[in-house]
N, C-alpha and C positions, 0 to 999 in steps of 0.2 A: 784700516791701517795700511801706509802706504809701504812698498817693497820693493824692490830694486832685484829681486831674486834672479840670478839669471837659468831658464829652467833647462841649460842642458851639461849643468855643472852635477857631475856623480863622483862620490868617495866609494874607492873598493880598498877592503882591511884584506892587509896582505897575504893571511895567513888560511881565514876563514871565508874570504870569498865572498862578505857580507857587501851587498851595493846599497850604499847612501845617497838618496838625492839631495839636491838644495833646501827641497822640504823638508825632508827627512831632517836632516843638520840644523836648519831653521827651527822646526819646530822642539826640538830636544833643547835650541838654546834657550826658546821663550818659558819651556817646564823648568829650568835649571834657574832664569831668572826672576821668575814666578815665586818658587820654590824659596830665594833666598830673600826675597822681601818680606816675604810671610815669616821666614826667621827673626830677620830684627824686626817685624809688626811684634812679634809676641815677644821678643825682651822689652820693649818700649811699654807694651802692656804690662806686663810682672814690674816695672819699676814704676809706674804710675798708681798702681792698685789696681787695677782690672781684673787681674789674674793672680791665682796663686804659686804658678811656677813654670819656668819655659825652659825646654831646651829640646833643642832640634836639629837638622841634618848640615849646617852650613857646612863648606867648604869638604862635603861629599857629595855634590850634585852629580860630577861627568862622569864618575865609575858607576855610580846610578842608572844614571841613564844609558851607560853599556851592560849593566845588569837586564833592564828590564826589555832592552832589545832581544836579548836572547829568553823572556819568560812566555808562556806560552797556557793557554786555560785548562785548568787543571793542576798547573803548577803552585805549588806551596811558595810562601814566603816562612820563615823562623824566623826575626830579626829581633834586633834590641833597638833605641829610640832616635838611633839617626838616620831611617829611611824613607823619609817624609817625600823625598824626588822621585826614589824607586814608587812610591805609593799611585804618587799623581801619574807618572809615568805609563802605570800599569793599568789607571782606570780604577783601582782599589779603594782613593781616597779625594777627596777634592778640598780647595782651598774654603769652604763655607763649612765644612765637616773638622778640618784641622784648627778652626777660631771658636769651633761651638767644644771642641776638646779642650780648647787652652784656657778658657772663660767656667769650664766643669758643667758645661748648658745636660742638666738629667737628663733632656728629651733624646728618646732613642732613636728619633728619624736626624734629628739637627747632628747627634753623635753619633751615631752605630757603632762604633767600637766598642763605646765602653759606657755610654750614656754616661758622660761626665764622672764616670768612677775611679777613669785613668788619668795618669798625667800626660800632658802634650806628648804627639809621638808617638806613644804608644796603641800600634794599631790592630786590628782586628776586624775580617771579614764577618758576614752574618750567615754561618753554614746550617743555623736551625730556622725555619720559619715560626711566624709568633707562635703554633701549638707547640712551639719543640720538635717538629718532625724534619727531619733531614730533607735539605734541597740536593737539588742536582749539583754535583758541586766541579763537573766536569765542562759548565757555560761558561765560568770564569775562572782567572787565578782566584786562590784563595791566601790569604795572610791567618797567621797561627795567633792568636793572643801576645797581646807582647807583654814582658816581664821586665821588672828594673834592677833586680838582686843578678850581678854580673854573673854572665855565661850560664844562666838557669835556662836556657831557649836551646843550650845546646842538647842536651838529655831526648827533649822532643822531638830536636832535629832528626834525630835518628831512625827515630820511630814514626817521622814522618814520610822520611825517604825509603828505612826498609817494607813499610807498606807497597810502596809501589814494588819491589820484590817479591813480596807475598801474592800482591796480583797478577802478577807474569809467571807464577811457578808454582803457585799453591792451587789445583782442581778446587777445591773447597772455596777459595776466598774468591778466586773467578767466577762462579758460580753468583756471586753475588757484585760482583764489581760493577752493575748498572747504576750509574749516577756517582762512583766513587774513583773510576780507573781507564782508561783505554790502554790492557794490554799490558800496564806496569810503565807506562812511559812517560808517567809525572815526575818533574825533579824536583826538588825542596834544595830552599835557595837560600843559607843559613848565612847571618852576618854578625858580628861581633867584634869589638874594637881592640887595639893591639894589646892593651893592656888583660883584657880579659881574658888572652890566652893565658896569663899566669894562672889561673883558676884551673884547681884539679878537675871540674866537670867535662872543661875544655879535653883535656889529656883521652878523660875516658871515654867522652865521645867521639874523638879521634881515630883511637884505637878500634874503639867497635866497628866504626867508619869503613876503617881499613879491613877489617876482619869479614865483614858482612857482605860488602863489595855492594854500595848503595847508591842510587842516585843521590846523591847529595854534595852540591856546591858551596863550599864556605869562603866567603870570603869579610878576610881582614883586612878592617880599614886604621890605616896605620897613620895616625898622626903627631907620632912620636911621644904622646905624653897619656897617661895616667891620670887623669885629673890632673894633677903637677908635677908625678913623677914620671921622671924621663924614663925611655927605654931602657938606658941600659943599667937603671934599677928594677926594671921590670924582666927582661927576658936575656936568657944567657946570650950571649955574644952581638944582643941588642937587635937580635932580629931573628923573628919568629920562622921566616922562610930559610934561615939558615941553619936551625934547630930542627927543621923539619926534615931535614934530606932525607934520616933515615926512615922516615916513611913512605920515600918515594917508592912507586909502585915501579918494580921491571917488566919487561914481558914474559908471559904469563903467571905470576906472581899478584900474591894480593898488595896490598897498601894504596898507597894516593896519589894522584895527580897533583903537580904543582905546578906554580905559574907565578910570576911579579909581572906587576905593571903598574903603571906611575899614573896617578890617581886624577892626574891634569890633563892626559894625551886620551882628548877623546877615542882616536879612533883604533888604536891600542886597546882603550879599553871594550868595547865593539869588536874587536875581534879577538878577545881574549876570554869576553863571556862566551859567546857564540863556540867556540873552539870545546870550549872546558863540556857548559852545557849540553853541548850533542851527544858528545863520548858518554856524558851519563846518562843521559838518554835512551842512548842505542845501548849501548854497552855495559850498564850501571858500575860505571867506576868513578871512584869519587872523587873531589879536586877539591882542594886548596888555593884562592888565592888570593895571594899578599899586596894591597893596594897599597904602596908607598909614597910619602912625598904628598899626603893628605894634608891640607889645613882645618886648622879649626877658629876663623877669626873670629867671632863672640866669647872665644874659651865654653870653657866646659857647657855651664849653665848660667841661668840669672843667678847662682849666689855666690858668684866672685866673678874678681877680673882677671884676665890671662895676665895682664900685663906684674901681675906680680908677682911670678915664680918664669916667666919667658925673658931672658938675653932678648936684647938689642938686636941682632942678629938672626935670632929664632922671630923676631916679629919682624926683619923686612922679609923674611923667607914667606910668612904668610903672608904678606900682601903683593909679592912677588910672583908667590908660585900660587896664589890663589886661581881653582879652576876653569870657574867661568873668565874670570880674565884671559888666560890659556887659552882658555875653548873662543873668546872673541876674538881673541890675535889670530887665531889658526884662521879663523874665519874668513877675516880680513886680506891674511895674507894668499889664501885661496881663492880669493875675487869673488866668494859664496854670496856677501853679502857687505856694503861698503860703509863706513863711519858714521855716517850722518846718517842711517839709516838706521841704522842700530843704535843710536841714541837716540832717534825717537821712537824707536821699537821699546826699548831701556825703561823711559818716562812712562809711555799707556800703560807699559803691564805695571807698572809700580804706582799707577793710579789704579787703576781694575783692583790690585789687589788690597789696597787702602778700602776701596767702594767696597770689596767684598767682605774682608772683617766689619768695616762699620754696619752692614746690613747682619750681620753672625751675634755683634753685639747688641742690635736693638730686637733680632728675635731672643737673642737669651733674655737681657732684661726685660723684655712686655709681658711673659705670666705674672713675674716678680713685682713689676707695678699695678699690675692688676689686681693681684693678690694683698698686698699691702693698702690699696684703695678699698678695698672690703674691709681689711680688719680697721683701717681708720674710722672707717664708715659706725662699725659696732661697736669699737672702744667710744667714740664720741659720743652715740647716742646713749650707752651705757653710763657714763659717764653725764650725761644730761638728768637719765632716769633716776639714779640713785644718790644725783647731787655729790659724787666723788670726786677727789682733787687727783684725776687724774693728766694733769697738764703737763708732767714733765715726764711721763711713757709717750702722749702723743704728740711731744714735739719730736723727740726721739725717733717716732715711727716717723714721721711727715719729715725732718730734716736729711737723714741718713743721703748718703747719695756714694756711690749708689746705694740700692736698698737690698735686700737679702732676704731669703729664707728666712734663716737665722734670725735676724731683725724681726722679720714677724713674728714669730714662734713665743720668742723672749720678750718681747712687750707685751705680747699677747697673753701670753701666762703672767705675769708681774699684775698684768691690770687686773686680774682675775685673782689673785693675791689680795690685790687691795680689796676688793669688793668682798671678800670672805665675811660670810655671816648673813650679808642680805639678803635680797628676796626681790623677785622682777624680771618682767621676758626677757628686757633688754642683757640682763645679767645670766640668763636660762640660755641666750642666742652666742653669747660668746664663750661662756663654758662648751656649747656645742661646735660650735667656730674652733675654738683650742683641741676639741678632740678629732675632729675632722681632719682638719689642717696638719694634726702629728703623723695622723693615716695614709694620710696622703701623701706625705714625704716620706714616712716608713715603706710606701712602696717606691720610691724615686729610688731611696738610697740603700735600703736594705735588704730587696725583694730578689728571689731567684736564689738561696742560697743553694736551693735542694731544685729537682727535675719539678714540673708543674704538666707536665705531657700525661698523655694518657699511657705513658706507657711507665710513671714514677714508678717503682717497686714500695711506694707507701698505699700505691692503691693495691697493692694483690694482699688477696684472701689466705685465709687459710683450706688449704687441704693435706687431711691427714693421712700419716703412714696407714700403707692395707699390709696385715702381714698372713701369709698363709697359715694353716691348720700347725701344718709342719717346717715351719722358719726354720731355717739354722741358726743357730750363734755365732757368727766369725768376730775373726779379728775387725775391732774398728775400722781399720785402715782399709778392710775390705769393703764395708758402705760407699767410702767417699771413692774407692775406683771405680765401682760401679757408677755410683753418682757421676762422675765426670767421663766414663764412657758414656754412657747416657744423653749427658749434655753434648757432647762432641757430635755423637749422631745426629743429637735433634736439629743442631744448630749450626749452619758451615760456616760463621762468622767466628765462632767461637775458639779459640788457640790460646796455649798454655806454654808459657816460657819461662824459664829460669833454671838455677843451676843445677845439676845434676837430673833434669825430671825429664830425658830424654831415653837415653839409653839404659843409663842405671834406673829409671822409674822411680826418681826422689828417694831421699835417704832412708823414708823408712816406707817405700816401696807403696805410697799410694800410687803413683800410676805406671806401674809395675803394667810390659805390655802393651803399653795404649802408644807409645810413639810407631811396631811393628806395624797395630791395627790402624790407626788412623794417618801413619805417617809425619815426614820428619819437618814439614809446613805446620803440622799444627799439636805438638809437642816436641818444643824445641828444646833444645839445650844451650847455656850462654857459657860464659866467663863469668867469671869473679867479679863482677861491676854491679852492685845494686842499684847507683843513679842510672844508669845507661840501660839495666834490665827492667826499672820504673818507664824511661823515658822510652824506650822503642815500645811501652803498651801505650802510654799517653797517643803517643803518634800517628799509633795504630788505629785508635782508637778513635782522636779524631776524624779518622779519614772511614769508617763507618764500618772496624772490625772490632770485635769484643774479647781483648786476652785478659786470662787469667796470669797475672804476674807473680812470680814465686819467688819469695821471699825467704831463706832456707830459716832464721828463727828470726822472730820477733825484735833483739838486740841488733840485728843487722840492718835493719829497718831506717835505724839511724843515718847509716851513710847515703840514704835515700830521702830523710824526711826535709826535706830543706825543699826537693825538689815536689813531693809529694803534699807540703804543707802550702808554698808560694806558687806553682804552678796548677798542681789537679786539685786542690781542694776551694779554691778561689775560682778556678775557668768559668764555671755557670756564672757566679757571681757578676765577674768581673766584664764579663761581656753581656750581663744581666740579659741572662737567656739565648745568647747568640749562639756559642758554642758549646758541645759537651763531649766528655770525654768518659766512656761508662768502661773505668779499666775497676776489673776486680783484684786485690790484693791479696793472696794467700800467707799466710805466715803461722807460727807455731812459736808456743812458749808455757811460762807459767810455772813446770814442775817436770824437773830431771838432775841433771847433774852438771853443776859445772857454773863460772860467774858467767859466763856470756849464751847459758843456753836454759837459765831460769830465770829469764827476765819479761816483769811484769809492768814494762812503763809507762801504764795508762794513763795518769794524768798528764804527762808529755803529749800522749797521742790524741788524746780529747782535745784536749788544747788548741791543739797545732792542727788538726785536720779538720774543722769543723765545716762540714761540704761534703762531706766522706760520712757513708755510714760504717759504722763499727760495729762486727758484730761477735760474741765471746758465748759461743756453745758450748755447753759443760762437756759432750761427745759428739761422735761421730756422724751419729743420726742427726741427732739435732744441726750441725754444721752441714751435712747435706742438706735439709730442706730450707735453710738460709744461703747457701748453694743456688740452691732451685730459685727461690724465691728473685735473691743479688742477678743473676745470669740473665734473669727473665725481664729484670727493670731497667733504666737508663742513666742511671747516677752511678758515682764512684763509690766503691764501698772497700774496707779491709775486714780481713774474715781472723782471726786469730783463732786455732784448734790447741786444744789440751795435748802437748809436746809426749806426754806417759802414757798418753791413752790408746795410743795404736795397737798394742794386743791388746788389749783387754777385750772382753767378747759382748756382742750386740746382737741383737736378731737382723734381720735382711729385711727390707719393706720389699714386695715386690714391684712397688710404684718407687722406686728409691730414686729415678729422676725426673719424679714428678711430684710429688705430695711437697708443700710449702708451709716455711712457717714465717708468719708475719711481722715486720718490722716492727719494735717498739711494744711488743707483746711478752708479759713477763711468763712464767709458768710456776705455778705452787707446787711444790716438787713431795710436798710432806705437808698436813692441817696440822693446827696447833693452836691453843687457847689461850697460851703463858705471855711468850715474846715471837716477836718478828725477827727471824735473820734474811738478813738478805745478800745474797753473793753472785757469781757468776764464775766459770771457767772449772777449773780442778778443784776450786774449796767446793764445789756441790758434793762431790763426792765425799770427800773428809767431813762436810756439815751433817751430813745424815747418819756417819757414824756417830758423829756426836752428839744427835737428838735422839737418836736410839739410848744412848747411855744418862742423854738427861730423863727420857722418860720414865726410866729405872728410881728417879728418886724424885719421881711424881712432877715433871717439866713438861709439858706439851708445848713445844716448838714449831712455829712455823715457818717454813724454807722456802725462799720464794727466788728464784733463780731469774735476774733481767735478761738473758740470753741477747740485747742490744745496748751497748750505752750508747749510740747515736743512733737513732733518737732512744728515746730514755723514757719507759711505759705511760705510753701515750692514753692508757686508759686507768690510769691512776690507779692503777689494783693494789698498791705499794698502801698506798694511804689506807686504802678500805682494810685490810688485813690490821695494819696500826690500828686502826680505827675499833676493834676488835681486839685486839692485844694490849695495846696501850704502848706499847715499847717495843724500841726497834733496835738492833743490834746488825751492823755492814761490817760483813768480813770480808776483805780485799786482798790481793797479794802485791800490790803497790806499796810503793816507801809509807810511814805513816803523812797522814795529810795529802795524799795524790787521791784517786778514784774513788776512795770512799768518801772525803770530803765534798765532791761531784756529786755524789750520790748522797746520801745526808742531807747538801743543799736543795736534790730535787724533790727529794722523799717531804720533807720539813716545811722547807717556802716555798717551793712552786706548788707541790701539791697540797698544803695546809695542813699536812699531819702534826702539826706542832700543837694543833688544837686539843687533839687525841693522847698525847701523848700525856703519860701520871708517871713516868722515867724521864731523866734526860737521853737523850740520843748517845748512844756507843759505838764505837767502831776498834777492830781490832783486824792491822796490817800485818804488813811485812818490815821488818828490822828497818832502818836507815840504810843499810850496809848493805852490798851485794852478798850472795849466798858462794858460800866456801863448794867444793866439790866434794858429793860424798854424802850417805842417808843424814847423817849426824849434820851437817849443815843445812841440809833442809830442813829437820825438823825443827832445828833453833832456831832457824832465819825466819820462817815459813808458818802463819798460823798451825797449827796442826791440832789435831782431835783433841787433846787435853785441853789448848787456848779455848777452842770454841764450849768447851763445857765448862769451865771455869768464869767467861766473859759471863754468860748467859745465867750460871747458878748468879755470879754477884749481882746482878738485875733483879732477881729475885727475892734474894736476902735485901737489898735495899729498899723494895716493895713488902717483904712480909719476914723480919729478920727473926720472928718467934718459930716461922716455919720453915727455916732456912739457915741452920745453923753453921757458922763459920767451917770452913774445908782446915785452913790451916789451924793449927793452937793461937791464940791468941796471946801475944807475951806479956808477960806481966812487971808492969814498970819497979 
């Protein structure tokens, strides 16, 4: 490529003292040109059919490439889906990686982000190697998973940056900081669009920001609109840098650094990273800054045009103040590099990068034609063999263009349709062809929901509690301090944060003590922010420390689950094994007083977490050696404990932080010959009073307690007991139709007790309605001892009604 460079032309940014040479400036034009042909390559694709959906970093390249001047290995990226310049910039992403993203290419070398799971843009480093095990993550920058649900990356952000705090100040996490930290001097380098500072996650990560005093750089790229709505529907006084002052940090005072700069002025923007970047650095204080004067010439995405909600005006502004134009005029005008030289620099790269998608497209397509050449090959001879009219599935398979997955899968099953009933290899090879072929894609698209390392917590065993001659009985709450003194010691990865579990030692004094003993690194105390008190464990956690996140009850969980559901319960997933995030969740509920502190919202939380194990101890013990078990493995799990149960009294194991109980393992709590109940949490307690009182008129009940519904008795013990009973009764304290219905479905169809079953299936919840405050609301809200003897006698009497005579009078018409 020919050049004109002249090599003794150097830019120095006035503030930060940054020297740019010719090269230097050259070469950030060619990524910013680079960068923006690959944008309209992929709208041109999504409106042709090639892809399913684009959108990407235009008219953000120069403040980019003043970002990634100042990123440094080790350093985090958190961004949302316009950093596609910053990516290439960094070495992070390349342009045959960003076409094998935009075209959904499953293969994980041609994608590494997300192996086609993600949309365009959305990027992601590979910080596990294929067993799962943590790489050095201190050779390169790394990039966090990107999210599309706005300002969910901020939560993370947090947690990304206060880690580098904890490894500058916490003995403990130091201790382990080889391959995660030099010193605490990684910055996380948070981006988010103007609009998305409306979003309350924005606010609270802000605030923590401010409060925590973190390396962490945000910067807003402000391109005036909202999808279509303008600023100053979006942010009060239409600009987020001027809503911020009162965050500004003073000296010696905590809050933020702030900073504008205009999104076109390369070298502004080069000395505005650089500036912001060090101070956090050196210093961890955090900055804000406000990129203004951004374009966005393609508008939003491929599924509208700008031009129908943008003024005349607003659209010469973008073609105007568009910033590689900017950045060539400065160029120009600087004698850096001259006209004619830079339009033929302009054409090669925007050929190269044509040659480059078209080479991104025929690796995506050659499995797919490959694949489809087989099942043509089977359906045809198939089709020979059994004299089938199957001519109008294989025109379908042979015309398709392009061809698909999908296209195979569905003809493939259709011809296998037709063919039902016959008989023949040829018919024997594509039935096998159909199930191969689903497996096969079942791991492309579905695979990695849960850890596959050797280090899952589905592979630990059980070891049981040892308890002395002479245990005491304490109070519950005293197991699990011990338990999590315990783990604290074993493990210096290990830290426990959230609200009040520092100094007061949680509200009901499980870690009463342990912030004195192990210090204030690693039982912390937050603020009132449950995304932000999620999002600093996520962060944490990717960056290779294990906190325990406290949740103060179950109900609150909410103002977390958004980030909990789209961010940590999808990361394995979504990066299909690249990254993980093993934060444990602590929370409390089920049974006490009050609407918002007896809340049992499990089918919400199965739902929404599915990537998360769930685990529901009926006590104390029991939640420590799931504890033990959660602490010891590498996946996300939330632990929910019985909210009433903290005095109540337990014996002491003396192995209390070490004996495990195993995920997906139910426990028979009580044998019985009559019915199955099955429950989990605070009804084990209340069921056993209640099979005491059925046994009194000749009931033998058996109580089988799931202590996990994710995963959900993986040894089908549920079935066998049915299977033995005939009848199965799920007491839950969910709304009617939430968790027990979950449970019903596993019990029934997955594990085939329906075959067993001489009853139909029962289930008896909790009210529609939240529970009033006060015994008397709980017991009306709340299955309670009489429901469950009641449920269970009428199972009875409908199985043997001579031996089982009506409880109430029976009225007489």
């Amino acid at each position: 490529m020919k050049t004109g460079t002249r090599p003794d032309i150097a830019v120095t940014t006035p503030k930060a003292k940054l020297r740019l040479s010719a090269q230097d400036v050259l070469s950030d034009y060619r990524l910013a040109v680079r960068s923006r042909a690959a944008s309209e390559l992929s709208r041109r694709e999504v409106l042709v059919g090639n892809a399913p959906f684009g959108i990407s970093g235009e008219g953000k390249e120069v403040a980019q490439l003043g970002m990634a001047r100042a990123f440094r290995p080790g350093d985090w990226r958190s961004g949302y889906y316009r950093d596609q310049t910053f990516m290439f910039a960094v070495g992070l992403a390349d342009l045959s990686q960003y076409f094998a993203q935009l075209y959904a290419d499953p293969d994980v070398v041609r994608d590494p982000n997300s192996a086609g799971r993600q949309m365009l843009s959305h990027f992601a480093t590979r910080t596990l190697d294929e067993r799962g095990r943590w790489k050095d993550l201190l050779t390169a920058g790394q990039s966090a998973s990107e999210l599309s649900p706005v300002g969910a990356q901020m939560p993370r952000s947090v947690g990304l940056a206060w880690a580098s705090r904890l490894y500058r100040e916490s003995p403990a996490a130091r201790a382990v900081a080889r391959g995660f930290s030099r010193g605490g001097e990684e910055v996380c380098f948070a981006t988010i669009g103007n609009a998305g500072t409306s979003e309350g996650v924005f606010w609270e990560s802000l605030n923590a920001a401010g409060v925590l005093q973190i390396p962490l750089v945000i910067s807003v790229w402000d391109d005036g609109y909202g999808i279509s709505v303008p600023n100053e529907f979006q942010t009060t006084k239409g600009s987020i840098s001027a809503v911020l002052e009162g965050f500004r940090r003073e000296d010696g005072g905590t809050g933020v650094d702030l900073y504008t700069v205009k999104g076109h002025d390369y070298v502004a923007c080069c000395d505005v990273y650089q500036l912001a970047a060090d101070r956090a650095r050196r210093e961890h204080i955090p900055a804000v800054i406000h990129v203004t004067e951004m374009t966005q010439p393609q508008g939003h995405s491929t599924s509208g045009s700008h031009e129908r909600y943008k003024s005349k005006e607003r659209l010469r502004f973008e073609i105007e103040f568009d910033p590689i134009r900017r950045m060539r005029e400065w160029i120009i005008r600087e004698e850096i590099e001259d006209v004619a030289t830079l339009d033929e620099l302009e054409r090669e790269l925007r050929t190269e990068v044509e040659r480059t998608r078209e080479e991104a497209w025929d690796a995506y397509q050659a499995p797919i034609r490959a694949e489809r050449e087989q099942a043509l090959a089977i359906v045809e001879a198939v089709a020979a063999d059994a004299q089938a009219d199957l001519d109008a599935v294989l025109e379908e398979l042979r015309s398709a263009e392009p061809p698909s997955r999908r296209l195979i899968a569905s003809t493939a099953r259709r011809a296998l349709v037709a063919l039902r009933g016959r008989d023949g290899s040829a018919r024997d090879e594509l039935a096998a062809f159909v199930e191969s072929y689903a497996k096969r894609n079942d791991e492309l698209f579905n695979s990695h929901l849960y850890s596959r390392s050797a280090e899952s917590p589905l592979r630990i065993g059980a070891v049981a509690p040892v308890y002395p001659g002479d245990a005491d009985a304490v109070d519950g709450r005293m197991v699990l301090l011990r338990c999590f003194d315990a783990n604290l010691a074993r493990d210096p990865r290990i830290l426990i944060l959230g609200e009040d579990v520092g100094k007061l030692g949680d509200v009901n004094l499980v870690f009463e003590g342990l912030q004195a003993k192990h210090g204030e690194q690693r039982v912390i105390d937050t603020g009132i922010r449950e995304a932000t008190i999620l999002g600093q464990g996520i962060g944490a956690a990717l960056r290779g420390l294990r906190p325990v996140v406290d949740i103060q009850y179950v109900d609150y969980l909410l103002y977390a689950l958004e980030l909990a559901s789209d961010d940590l319960a999808t990361l394995h997933w979504r990066t299909r094994g690249g990254q993980k995030a093993p934060v444990l969740i602590r929370t409390k509920g089920h049974r006490l007083q009050g609407i918002w502190h007896t809340g049992s919202p499990m089918a919400t939380i199965i739902s929404s977490l599915r990537g998360l194990h769930v685990a529901v101890p009926r006590d104390m013990t029991r939640a420590a050696g799931l504890y033990n078990t959660l602490l010891r493995g590498d996946d996300p799990a939330l632990l929910i404990e019985v909210l009433s149960g903290y005095r109540l009294k337990e014996r002491l194991p003396e192995n209390v932080g070490e004996f495990t109980i195993p995920l997906g393992v139910t426990e028979t709590i009580r044998g019985g010959s009559d019915v199955t109940l099955v429950t989990y949490g605070a009804l084990c307690r209340i069921a056993m009073e209640a099979t005491a009182d059925l046994a009194s008129v000749g009931i033998e009940t058996e109580v089988v307690d799931v202590q996990t519904l994710l995963p959900f008795d993986r040894d089908h013990s549920i079935a066998e007991s049915v299977e033995k009973t005939g009848a199965l009764l799920v007491v839950d304290e969910d709304v009617p139709g939430g968790a027990s219905a979950y449970i019903v479905r596993e019990v029934v169809e997955t594990q085939g007790a329906i075959d067993h079953l001489d009853v139909g299936p029962r289930t008896l919840t909790a009210a529609p309605n939240r529970v009033a405050v006060g015994n008397d609301g709980d017991y009306f809200s709340k299955p309670n001892r009489e429901d469950i003897f009641e449920a269970v006698y009428a199972i009875m009497r409908e199985r043997r009604p001579d031996d089982f005579p009506p409880i109430m009078p029976e009225r007489r018409s």
